[in-house]
Wavefront OBJ file of the C-alpha trace (Angstrom):
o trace
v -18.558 -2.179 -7.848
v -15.287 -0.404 -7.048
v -12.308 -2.620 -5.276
v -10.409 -1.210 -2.758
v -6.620 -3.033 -1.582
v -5.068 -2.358 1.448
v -2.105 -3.269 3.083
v -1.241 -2.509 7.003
v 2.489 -2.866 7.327
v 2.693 -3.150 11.084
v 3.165 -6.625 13.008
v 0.371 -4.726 15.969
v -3.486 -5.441 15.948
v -4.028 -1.899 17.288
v -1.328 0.424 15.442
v -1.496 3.574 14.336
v -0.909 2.152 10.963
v -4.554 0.476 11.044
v -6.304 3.461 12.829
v -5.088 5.798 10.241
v -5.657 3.186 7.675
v -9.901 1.926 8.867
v -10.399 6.254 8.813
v -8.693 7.318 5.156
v -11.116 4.403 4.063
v -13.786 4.795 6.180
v -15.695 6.579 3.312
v -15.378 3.905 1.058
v -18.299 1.845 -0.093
v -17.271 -0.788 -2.807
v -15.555 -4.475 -1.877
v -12.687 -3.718 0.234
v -9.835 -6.341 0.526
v -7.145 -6.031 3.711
v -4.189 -7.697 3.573
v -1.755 -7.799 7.238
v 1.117 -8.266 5.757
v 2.620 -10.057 9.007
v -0.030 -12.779 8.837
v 0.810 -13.702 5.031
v 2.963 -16.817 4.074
v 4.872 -14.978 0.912
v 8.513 -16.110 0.558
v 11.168 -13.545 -1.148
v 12.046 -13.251 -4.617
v 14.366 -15.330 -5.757
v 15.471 -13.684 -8.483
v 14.764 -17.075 -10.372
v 14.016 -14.850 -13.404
v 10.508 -17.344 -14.084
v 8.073 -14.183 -14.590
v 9.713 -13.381 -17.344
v 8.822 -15.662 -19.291
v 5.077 -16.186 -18.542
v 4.526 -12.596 -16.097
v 3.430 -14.984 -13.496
v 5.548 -15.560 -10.814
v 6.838 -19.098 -10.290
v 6.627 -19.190 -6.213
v 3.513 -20.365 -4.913
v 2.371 -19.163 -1.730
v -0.165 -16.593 -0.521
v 0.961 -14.013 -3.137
v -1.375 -15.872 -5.398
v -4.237 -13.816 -3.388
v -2.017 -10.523 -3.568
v -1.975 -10.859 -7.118
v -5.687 -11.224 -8.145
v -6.743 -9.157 -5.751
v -3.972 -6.589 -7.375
v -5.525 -7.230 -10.506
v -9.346 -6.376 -10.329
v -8.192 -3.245 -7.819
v -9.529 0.740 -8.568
v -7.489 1.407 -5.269
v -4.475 0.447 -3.331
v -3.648 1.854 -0.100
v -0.681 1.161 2.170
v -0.285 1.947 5.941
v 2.843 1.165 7.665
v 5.427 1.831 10.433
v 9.046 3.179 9.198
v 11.630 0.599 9.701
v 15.083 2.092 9.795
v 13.496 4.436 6.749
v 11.942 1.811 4.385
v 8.690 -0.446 4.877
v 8.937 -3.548 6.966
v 10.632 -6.805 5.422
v 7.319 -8.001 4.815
v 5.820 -5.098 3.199
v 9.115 -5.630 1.151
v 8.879 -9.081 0.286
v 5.175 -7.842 -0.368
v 6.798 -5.302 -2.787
v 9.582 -7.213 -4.282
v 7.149 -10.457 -5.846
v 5.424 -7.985 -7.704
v 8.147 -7.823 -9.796
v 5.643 -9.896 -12.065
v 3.516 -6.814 -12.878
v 6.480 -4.997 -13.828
v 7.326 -7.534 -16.413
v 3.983 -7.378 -17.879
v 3.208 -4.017 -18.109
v 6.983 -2.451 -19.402
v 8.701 -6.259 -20.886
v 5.114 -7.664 -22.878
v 3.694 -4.341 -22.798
v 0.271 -5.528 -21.573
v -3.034 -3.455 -20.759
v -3.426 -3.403 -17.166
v -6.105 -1.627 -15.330
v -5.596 1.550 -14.014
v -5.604 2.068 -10.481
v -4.653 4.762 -8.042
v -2.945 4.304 -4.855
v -1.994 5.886 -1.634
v 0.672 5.535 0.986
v 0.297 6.288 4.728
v 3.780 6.385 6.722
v 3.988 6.313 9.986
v 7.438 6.971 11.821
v 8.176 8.025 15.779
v 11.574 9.843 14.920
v 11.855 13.689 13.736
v 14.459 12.736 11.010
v 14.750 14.693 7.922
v 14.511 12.459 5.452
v 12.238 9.782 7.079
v 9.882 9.143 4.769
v 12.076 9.506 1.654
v 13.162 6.172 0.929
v 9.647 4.548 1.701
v 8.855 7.102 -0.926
v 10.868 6.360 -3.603
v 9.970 2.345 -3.048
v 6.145 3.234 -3.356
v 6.643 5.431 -6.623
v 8.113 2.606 -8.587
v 5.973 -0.214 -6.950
v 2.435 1.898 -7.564
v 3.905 2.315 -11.084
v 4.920 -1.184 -11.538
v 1.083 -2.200 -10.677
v -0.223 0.393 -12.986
v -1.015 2.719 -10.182
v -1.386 6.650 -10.052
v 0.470 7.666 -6.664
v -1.200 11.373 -5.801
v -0.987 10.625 -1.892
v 1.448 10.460 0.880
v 0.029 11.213 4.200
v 3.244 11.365 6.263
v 2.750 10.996 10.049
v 5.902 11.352 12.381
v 6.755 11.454 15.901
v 3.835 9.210 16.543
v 5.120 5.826 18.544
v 1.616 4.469 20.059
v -1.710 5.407 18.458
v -2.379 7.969 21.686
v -0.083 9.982 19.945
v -2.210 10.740 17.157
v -4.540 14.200 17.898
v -7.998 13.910 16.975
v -6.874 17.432 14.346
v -4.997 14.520 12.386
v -7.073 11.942 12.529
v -9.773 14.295 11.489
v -7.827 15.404 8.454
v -6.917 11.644 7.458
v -10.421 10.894 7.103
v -11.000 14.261 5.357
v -8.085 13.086 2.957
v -9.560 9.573 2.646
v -13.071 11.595 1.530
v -11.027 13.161 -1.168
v -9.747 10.313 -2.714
v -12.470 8.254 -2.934
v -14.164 10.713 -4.878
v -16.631 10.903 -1.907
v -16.699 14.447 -1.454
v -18.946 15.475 -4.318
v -21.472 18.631 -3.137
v -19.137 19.421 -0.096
v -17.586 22.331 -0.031
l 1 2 3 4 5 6 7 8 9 10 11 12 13 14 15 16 17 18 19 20 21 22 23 24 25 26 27 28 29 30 31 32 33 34 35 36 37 38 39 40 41 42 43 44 45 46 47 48 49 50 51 52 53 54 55 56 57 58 59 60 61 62 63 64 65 66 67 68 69 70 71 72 73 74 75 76 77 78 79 80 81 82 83 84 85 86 87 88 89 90 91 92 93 94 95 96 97 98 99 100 101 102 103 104 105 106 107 108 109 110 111 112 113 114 115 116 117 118 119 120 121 122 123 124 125 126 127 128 129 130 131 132 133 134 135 136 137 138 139 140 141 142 143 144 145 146 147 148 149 150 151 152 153 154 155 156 157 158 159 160 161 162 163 164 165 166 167 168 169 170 171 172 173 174 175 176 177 178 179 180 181 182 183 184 185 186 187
C-alpha cells in the first residue's frame, strides 16, 4: 500500500492551506499520514552536529514520528501560508531537523527510498517573487529526503479560503489526480 505525508503549514483549522491540501489528495487511496505542524512539539536544530555521526538526530521530541513516517513515504506534500516569503517557523524547524536525512543520503551515502513530493503555497500579497524563497527551501529539503519535486501549485492573493474560486479549486484537485497517478483512461 502506497504512503502518502502531508504537512499543513498554517496555525488555522479551516485555511486555505488545508482546503487546497484535503482536494490535491482527495484522489488518493493508500495510508495517508497528516502532520499540523502547529500542533507538533519539535524543538530547533541545534546545530549539535550528533546526526553525523549515527544519521539520527540526537533531539527527542515528536520528530521521531516525522522521521518514520518520512521514511516508509511514496509521497510528501506540503501546504502552507507565506510568511514574510518563506514557510512558517514551524514548517522550518520541521525542515531544518531533517538535516538527518541529508547526512545519510550525501555524508554515508545510504539507499533511501524514493519518493516524490509536492508543494502548495499559499500567499495574500501580489509580490513578484513570493513564492521564490519557499521554493528554493523545498528543492533542497525534497532532495535532502530523497524526494522528486515536479509540483508547485502557487496560489496568491488568497487571504481567507472564500477567496479561492471553485475554477482553482477544481484544477487543484485535477492536479492532485495527476500526481497520484490516478488519472489513468482519462483523457
Amino acid at each position: 500500500m502506497e504512503r502518502l505525508v502531508a504537512f499543513i503549514g498554517s496555525p488555522r483549522e479551516r485555511s486555505s492551506s488545508r482546503l487546497l491540501l484535503d482536494l490535491f489528495t482527495s484522489s488518493f487511496e493508500g495510508k495517508r499520514t497528516v502532520f499540523s505542524v502547529y500542533r507538533l512539539n519539535v524543538q530547533p536544530c541545534s546545530a549539535c552536529g550528533g546526526c553525523y555521526d549515527t544519521g539520527v538526530c540526537v533531539i527527542e521530541d515528536d520528530m521521531v514520528r516525522v522521521y518514520s513516517a518520512l521514511d516508509s513515504a511514496d509521497y510528501v506534500v506540503v501546504a502552507s501560508p507565506i510568511y514574510f516569503y518563506g514557510p512558517p517557523s514551524p514548517l522550518k524547524a520541521v525542515i531544518d531537523r531533517c538535516q538527518p536525512f541529508w547526512v545519510r543520503k550525501f555524508l554515508k551515502k545510504e539507499k533511501m527510498k524514493p519518493k516524490k513530493g509536492a508543494l502548495i503555497t499559499v500567499g495574500a500579497t501580489e509580490g513578484r517573487n513570493l513564492f521564490l524563497p519557499f521554493y528554493y527551501i523545498a528543492l533542497v529539503w525534497f532532495n535532502s529526503i530523497n524526494a522528486s519535486f515536479p509540483l508547485h501549485i502557487k496560489v496568491r492573493g488568497v487571504e481567507e479560503p472564500s477567496d479561492l474560486g471553485e475554477e482553482l479549486l477544481n484544477e487543484v484537485k485535477v492536479e492532485g489526480i495527476s500526481f497520484f497517478g490516478q488519472d489513468k483512461g482519462f483523457n
